[in-house]
C-alpha positions as a LaTeX table, in Angstrom:
\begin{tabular}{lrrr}
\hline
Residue & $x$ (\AA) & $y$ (\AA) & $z$ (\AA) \\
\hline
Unk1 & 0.79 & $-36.96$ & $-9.14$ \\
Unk2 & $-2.43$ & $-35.26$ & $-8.70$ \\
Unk3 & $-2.10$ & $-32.29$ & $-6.86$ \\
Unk4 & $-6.53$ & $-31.41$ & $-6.60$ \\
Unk5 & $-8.27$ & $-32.52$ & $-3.69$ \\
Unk6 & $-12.02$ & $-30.99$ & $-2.49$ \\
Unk7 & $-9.89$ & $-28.16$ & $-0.73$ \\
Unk8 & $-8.35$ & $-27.26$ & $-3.87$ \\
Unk9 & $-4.67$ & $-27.35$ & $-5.27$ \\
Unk10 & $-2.11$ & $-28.65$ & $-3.25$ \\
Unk11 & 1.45 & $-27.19$ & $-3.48$ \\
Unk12 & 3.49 & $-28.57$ & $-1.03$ \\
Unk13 & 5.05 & $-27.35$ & 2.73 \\
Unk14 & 5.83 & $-24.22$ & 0.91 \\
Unk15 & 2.16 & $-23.59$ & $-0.23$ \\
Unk16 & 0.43 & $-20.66$ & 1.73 \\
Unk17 & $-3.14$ & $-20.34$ & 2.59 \\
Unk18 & $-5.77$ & $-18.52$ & $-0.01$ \\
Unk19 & $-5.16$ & $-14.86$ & 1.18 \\
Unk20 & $-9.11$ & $-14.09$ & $-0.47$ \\
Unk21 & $-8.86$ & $-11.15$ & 1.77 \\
Unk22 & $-5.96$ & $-8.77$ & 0.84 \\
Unk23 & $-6.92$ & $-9.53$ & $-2.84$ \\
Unk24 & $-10.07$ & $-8.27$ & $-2.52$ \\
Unk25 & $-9.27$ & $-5.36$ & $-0.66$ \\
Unk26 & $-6.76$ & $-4.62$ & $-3.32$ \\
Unk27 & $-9.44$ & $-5.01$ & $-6.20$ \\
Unk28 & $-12.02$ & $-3.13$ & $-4.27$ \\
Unk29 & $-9.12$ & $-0.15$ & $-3.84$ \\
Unk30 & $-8.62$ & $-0.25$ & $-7.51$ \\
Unk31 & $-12.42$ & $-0.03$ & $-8.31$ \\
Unk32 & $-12.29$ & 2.86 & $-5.43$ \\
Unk33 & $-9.42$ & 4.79 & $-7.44$ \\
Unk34 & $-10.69$ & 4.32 & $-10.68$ \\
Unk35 & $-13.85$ & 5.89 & $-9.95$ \\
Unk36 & $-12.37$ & 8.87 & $-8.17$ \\
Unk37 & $-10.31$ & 9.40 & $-11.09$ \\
Unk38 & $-13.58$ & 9.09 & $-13.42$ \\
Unk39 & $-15.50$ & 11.51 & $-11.24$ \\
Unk40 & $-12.55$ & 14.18 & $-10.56$ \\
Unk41 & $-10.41$ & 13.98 & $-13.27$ \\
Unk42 & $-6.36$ & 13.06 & $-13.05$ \\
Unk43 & $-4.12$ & 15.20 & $-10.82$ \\
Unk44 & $-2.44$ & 18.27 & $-12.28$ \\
Unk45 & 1.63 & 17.31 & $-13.81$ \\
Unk46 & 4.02 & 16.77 & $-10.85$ \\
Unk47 & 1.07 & 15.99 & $-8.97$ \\
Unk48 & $-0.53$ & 17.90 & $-5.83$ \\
Unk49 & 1.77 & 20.77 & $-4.97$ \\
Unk50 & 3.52 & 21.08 & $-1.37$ \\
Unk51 & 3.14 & 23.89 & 0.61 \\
Unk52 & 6.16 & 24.54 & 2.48 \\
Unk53 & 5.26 & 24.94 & 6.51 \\
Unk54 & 6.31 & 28.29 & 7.81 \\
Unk55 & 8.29 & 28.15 & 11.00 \\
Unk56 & 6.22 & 30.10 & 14.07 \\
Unk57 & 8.06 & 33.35 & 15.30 \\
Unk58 & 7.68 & 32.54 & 19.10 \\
Unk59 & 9.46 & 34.85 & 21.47 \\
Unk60 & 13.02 & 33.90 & 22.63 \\
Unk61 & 14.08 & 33.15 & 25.87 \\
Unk62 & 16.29 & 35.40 & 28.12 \\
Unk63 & 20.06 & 34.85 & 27.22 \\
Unk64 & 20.93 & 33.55 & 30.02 \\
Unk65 & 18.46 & 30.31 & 29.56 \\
Unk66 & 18.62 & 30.16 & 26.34 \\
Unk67 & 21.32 & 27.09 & 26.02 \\
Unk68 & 19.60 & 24.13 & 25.30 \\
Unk69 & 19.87 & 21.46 & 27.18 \\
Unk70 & 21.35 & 18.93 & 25.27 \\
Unk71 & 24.30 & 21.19 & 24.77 \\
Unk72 & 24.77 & 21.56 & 28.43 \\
Unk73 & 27.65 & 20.11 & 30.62 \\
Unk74 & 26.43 & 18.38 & 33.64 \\
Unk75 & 28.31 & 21.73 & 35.56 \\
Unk76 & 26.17 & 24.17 & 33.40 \\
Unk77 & 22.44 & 22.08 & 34.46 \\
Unk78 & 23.65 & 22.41 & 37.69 \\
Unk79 & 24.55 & 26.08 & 37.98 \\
Unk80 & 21.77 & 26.95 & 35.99 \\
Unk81 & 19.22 & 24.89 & 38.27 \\
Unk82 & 21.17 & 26.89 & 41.40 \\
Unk83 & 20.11 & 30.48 & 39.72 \\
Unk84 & 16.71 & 30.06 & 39.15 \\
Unk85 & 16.12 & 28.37 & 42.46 \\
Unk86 & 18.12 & 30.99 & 44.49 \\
Unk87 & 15.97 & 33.77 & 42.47 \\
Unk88 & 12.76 & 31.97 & 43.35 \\
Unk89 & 13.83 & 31.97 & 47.29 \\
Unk90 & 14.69 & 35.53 & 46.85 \\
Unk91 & 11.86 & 36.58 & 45.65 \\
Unk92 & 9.44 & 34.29 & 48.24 \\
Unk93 & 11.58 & 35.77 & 51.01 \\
Unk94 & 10.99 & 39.39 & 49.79 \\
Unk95 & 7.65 & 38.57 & 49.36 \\
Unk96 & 7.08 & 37.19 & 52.87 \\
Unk97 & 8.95 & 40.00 & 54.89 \\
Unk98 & 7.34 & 42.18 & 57.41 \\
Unk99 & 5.71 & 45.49 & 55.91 \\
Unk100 & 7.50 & 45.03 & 52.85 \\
Unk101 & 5.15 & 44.56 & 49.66 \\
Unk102 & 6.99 & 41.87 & 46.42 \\
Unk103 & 8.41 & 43.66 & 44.12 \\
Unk104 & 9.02 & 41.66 & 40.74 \\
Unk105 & 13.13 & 39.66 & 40.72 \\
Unk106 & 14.49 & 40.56 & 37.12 \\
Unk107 & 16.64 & 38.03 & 35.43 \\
Unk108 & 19.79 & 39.73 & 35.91 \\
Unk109 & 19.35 & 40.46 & 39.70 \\
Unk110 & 18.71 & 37.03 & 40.21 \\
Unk111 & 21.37 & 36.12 & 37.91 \\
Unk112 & 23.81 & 38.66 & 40.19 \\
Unk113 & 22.89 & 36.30 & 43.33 \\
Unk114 & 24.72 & 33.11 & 42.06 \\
Unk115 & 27.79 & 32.42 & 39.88 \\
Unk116 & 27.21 & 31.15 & 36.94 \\
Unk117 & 29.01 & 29.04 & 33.89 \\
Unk118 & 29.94 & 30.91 & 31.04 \\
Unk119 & 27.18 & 30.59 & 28.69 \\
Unk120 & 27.19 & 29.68 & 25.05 \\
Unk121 & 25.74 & 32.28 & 22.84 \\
Unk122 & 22.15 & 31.38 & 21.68 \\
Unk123 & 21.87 & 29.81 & 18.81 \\
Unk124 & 20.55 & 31.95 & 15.79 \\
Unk125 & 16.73 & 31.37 & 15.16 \\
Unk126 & 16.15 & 32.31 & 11.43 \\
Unk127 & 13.40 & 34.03 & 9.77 \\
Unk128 & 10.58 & 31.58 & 7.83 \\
Unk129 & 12.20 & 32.78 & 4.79 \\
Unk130 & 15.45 & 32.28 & 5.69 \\
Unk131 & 14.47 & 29.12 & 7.26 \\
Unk132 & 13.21 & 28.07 & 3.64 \\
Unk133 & 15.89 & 29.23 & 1.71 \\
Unk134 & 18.53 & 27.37 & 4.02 \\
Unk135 & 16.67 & 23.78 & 4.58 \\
Unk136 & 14.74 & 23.74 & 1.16 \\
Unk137 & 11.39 & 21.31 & 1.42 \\
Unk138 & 12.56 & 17.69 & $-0.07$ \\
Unk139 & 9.71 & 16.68 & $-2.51$ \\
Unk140 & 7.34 & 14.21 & $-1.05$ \\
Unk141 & 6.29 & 11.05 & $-2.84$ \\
Unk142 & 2.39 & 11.08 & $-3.95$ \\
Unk143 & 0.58 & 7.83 & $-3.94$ \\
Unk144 & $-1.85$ & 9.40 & $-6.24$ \\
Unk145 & 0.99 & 10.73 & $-8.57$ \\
Unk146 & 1.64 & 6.65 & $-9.58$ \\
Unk147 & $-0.07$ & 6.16 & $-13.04$ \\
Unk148 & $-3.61$ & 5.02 & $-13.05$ \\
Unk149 & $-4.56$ & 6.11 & $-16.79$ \\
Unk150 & $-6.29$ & 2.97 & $-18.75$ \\
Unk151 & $-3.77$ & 1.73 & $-21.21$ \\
Unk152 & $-5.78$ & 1.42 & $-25.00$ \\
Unk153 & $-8.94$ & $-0.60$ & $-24.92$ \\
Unk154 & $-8.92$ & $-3.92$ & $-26.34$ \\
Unk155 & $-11.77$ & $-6.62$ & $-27.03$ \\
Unk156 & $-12.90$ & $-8.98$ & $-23.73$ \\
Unk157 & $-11.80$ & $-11.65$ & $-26.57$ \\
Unk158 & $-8.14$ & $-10.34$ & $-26.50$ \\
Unk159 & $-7.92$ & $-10.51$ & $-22.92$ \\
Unk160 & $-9.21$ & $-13.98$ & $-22.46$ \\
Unk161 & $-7.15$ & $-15.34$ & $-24.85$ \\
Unk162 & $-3.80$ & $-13.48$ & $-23.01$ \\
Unk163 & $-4.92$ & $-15.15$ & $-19.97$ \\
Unk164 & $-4.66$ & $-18.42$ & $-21.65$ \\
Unk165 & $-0.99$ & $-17.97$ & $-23.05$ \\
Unk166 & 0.08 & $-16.87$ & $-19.38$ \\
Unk167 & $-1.59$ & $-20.09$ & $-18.20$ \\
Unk168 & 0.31 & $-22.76$ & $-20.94$ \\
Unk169 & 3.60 & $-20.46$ & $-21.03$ \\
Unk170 & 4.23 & $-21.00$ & $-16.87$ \\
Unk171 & 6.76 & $-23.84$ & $-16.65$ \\
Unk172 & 9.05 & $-22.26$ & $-14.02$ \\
Unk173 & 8.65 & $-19.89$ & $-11.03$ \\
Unk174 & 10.38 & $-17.27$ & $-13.15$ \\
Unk175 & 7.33 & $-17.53$ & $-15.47$ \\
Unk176 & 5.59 & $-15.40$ & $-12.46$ \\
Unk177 & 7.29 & $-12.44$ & $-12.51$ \\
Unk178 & 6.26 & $-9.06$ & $-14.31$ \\
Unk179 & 9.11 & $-9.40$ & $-17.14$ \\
Unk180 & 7.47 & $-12.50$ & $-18.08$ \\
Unk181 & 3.86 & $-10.94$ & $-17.95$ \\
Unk182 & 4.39 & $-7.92$ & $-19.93$ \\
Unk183 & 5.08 & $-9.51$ & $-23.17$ \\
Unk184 & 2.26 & $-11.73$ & $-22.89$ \\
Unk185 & $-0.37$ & $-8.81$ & $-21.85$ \\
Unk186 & 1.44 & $-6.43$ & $-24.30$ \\
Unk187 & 1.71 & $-3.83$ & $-21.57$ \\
Unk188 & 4.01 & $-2.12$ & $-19.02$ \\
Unk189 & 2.75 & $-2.12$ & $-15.25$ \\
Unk190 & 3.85 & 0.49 & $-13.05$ \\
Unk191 & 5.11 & 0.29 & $-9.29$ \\
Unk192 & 2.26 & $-0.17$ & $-6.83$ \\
Unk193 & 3.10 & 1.84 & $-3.76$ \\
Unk194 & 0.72 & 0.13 & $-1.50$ \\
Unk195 & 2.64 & $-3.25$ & $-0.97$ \\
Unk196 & 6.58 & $-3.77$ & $-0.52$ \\
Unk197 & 6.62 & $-5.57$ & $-4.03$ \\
Unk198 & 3.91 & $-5.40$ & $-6.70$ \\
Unk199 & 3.22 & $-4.06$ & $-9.95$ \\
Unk200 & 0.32 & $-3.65$ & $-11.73$ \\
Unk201 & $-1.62$ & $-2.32$ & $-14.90$ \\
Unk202 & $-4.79$ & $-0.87$ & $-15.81$ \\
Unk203 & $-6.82$ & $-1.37$ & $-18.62$ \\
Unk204 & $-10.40$ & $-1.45$ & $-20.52$ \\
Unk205 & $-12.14$ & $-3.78$ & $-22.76$ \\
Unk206 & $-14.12$ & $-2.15$ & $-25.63$ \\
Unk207 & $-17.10$ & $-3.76$ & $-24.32$ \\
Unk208 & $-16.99$ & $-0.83$ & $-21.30$ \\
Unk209 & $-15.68$ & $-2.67$ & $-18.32$ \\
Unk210 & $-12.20$ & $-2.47$ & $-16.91$ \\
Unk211 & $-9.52$ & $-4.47$ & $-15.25$ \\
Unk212 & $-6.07$ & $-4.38$ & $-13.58$ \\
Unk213 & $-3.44$ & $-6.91$ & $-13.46$ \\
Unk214 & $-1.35$ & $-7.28$ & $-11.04$ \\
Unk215 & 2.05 & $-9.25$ & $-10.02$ \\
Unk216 & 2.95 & $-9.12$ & $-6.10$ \\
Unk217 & 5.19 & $-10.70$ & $-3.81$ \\
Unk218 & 2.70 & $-11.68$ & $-0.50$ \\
Unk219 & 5.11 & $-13.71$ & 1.49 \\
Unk220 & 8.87 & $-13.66$ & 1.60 \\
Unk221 & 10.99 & $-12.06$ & $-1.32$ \\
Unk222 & 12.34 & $-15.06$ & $-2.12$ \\
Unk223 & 9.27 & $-17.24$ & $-2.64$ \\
Unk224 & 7.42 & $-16.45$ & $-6.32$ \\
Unk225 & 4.52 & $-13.58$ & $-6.76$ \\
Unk226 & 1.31 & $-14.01$ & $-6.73$ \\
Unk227 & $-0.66$ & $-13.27$ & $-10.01$ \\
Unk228 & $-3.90$ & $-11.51$ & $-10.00$ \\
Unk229 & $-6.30$ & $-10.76$ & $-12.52$ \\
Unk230 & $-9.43$ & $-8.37$ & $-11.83$ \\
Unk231 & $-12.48$ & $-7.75$ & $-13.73$ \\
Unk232 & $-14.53$ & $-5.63$ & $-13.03$ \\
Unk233 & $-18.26$ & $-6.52$ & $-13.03$ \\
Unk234 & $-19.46$ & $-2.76$ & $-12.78$ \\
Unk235 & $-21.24$ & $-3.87$ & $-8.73$ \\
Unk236 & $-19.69$ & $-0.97$ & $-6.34$ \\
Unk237 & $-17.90$ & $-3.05$ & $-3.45$ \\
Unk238 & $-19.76$ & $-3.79$ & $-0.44$ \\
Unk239 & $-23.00$ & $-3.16$ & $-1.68$ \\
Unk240 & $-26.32$ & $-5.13$ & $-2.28$ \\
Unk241 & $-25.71$ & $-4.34$ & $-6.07$ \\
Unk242 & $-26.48$ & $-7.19$ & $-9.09$ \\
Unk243 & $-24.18$ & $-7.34$ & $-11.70$ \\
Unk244 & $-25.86$ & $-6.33$ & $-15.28$ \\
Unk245 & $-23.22$ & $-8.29$ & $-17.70$ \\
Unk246 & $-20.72$ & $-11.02$ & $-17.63$ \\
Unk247 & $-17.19$ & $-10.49$ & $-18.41$ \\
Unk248 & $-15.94$ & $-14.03$ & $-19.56$ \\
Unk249 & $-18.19$ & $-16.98$ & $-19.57$ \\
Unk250 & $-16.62$ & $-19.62$ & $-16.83$ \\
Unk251 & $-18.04$ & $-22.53$ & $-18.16$ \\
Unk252 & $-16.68$ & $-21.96$ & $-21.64$ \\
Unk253 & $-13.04$ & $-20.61$ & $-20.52$ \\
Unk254 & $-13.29$ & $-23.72$ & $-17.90$ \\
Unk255 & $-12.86$ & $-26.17$ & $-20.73$ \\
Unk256 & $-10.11$ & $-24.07$ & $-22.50$ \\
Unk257 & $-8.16$ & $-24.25$ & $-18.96$ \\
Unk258 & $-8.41$ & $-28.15$ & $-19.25$ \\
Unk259 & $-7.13$ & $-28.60$ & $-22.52$ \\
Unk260 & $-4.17$ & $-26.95$ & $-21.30$ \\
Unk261 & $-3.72$ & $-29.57$ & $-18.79$ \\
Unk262 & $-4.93$ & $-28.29$ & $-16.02$ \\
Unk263 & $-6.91$ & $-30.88$ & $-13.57$ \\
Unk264 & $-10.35$ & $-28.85$ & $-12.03$ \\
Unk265 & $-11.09$ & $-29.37$ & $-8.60$ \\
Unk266 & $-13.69$ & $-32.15$ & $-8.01$ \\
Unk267 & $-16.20$ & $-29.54$ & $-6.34$ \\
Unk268 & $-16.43$ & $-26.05$ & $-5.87$ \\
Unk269 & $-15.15$ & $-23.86$ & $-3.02$ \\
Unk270 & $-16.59$ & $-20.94$ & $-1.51$ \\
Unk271 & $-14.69$ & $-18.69$ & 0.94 \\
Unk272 & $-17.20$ & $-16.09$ & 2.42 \\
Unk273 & $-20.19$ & $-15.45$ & $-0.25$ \\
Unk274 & $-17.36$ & $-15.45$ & $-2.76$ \\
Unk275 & $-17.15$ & $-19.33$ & $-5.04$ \\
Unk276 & $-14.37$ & $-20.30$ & $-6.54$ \\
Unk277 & $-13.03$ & $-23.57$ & $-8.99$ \\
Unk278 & $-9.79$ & $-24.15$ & $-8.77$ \\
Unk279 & $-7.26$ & $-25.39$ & $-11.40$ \\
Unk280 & $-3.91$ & $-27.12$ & $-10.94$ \\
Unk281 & $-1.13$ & $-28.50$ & $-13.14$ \\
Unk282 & 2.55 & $-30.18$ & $-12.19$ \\
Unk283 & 5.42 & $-29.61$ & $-14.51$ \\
Unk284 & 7.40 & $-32.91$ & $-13.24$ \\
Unk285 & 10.61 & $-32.03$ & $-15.39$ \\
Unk286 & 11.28 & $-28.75$ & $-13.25$ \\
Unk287 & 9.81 & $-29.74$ & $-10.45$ \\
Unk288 & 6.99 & $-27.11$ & $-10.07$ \\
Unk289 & 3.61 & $-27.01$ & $-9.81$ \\
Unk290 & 0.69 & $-24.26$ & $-10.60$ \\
Unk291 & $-2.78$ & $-23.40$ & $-9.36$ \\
Unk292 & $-5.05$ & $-21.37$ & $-10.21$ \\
Unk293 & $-8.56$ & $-20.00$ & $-8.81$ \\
Unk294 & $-11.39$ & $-18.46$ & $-10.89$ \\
Unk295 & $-13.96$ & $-16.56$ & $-8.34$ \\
Unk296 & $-16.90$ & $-16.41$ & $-10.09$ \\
Unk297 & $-19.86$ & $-13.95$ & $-9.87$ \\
Unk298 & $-23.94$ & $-15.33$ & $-11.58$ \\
Unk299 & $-26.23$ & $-13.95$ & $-14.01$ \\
Unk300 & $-29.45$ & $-14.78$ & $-12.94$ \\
Unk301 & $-29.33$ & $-16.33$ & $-9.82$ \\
Unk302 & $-31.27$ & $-19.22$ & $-8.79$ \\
Unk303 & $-32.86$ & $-19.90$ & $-11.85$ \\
Unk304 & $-33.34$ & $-21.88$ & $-14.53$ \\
Unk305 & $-31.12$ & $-19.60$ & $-16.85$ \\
Unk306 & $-28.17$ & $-18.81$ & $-14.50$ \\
Unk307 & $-24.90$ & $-18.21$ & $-16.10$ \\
Unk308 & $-21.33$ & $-18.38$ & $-14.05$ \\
Unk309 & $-19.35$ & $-15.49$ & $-15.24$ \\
Unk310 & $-15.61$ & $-14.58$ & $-14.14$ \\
Unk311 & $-14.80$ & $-12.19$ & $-11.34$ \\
Unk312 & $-11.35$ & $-12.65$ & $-10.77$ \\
Unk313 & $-8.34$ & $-15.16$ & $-11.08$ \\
Unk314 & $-5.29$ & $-15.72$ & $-8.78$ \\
Unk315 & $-2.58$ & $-18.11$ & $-9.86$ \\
Unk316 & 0.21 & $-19.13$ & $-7.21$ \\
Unk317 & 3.33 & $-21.41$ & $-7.18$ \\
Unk318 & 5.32 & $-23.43$ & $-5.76$ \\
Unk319 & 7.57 & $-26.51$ & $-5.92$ \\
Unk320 & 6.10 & $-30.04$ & $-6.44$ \\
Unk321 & 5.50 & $-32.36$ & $-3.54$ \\
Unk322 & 7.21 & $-35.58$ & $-4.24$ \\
\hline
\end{tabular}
């Protein structure tokens, strides 16, 4: 069956839309962090230290309001409303009589006025040390604490020719996940604490450039991740910037996809100012199929020696439309 049309692989009822977006927004966050780390150097061990927040000593309130109110009977509101109203009469009356000047209504005369409920004693406020020594601060997770370093450089060659083993080894969905990736890559990727379910890695080519790989779960839990893998072109994101160098040669790694048996889309597709080829393959004997999408940055544009050079890839899964 051939899964390619003009719009690109198709992968059945299952198959979401191209989410171009959050990718790039995750590669553009990577490119972000990597330069911050470049500029200011990696975070001290155990990363940023917590200050603990000191408790402010405000004055207390007169024992016989100081029950909260939660720990109040419906009696107690009551009988506590009753006091402070009948003291605020009290006092307005005073106030108001004939050749008689206000004099200030102290809490226990206008406690003496009305009964009241027996009151709970207050409960003990303690000191900010006290307070730090009895509800110790619970260590907060730091984003910036999760391992960024580059793993060991390797040659642009090595790279290319991992992403072709990933590419002929997926036969199943369970070919997606990050225990099947890490082998390949010959890395370990770390938790990514910006998504509910991703992992990813870090590295550098000796040529100077960098990338990150990275295996996250964009839809449901149960449906397979999605695999991305970024290079990056040295352009800052969201700039007017030209890129200097290529990282992998599309044209070249094109025909390597197709010997795999991959099909390539009949035209290319362009989401935004990014273009894209896509790539598809069926496995008919497990019922799956694979696609895969090469954005592409040029060398040169517009003339007569412009050269397609790789950006990023994406593969996704899914199962085969009969």
């Amino acid at each position: 069956m051939n899964i390619m049309d003009e719009k690109g692989p198709d992968l059945g009822p299952g198959y979401r839309g191209d989410s171009l977006h959050g990718q790039q927004l995750l590669r553009d966050l990577a490119i972000v962090n990597e330069r911050t780390l470049r500029e200011l150097g990696p975070l001290p061990p155990g990363g940023v230290p917590v200050q603990a927040k000191r408790k402010p000593n405000r004055p207390h309130p007169p024992a016989s309001v100081a029950v909260q109110d939660d720990e109040m009977t419906p009696l107690q509101r009551i009988m506590t409303t009753s006091t402070l109203v009948a003291g605020a009469l009290s006092a307005c009356g005073e106030a108001h009589s004939p050749g008689k000047l206000a004099e200030p209504t102290h809490a226990s005369a206008a406690t003496a006025s009305a009964p009241t409920a027996p009151t709970p004693s207050p409960t003990p406020t303690l000191s900010a040390p006290e307070t730090a020594s009895a509800a110790p601060t619970k260590p907060v997770a730091d984003e910036a604490t999760v391992e960024t370093e580059r793993g060991p450089p390797i040659p642009s060659a090595t790279l290319r020719k991992q992403v072709l083993a990933l590419l002929d080894n997926l036969q199943t969905l369970e070919d997606m996940e990050r225990t099947h990736l890490e082998p390949i890559f010959k890395v370990r990727m770390v938790k990514n604490p910006r998504v509910r379910d991703g992992h990813e890695y870090f590295g550098i080519t000796t040529e100077g450039w960098t990338y990150r790989i990275s295996v996250t779960k964009l839809y449901a839990l149960s449906e397979p991740p999605t695999i991305t893998i970024a290079l990056n072109n040295g352009v800052e994101p969201w700039t007017d910037q030209k890129p200097t160098y290529c990282t992998m040669d599309f044209e070249e790694l094109a025909n390597d996809i197709v010997a795999l048996g991959y099909e390539r889309a009949a035209t290319r597709s362009t989401f935004g100012n990014k273009p894209s080829w896509g790539f598809g393959r069926d496995v008919p004997a497990n019922r799956t199929g694979f696609s895969m999408s090469v954005y592409l940055y040029y060398l040169d544009e517009g003339s007569d020696s412009e050269r397609a050079c790789v950006d990023w890839f994406k593969v996704d899964g899914g199962p085969r439309r009969e």
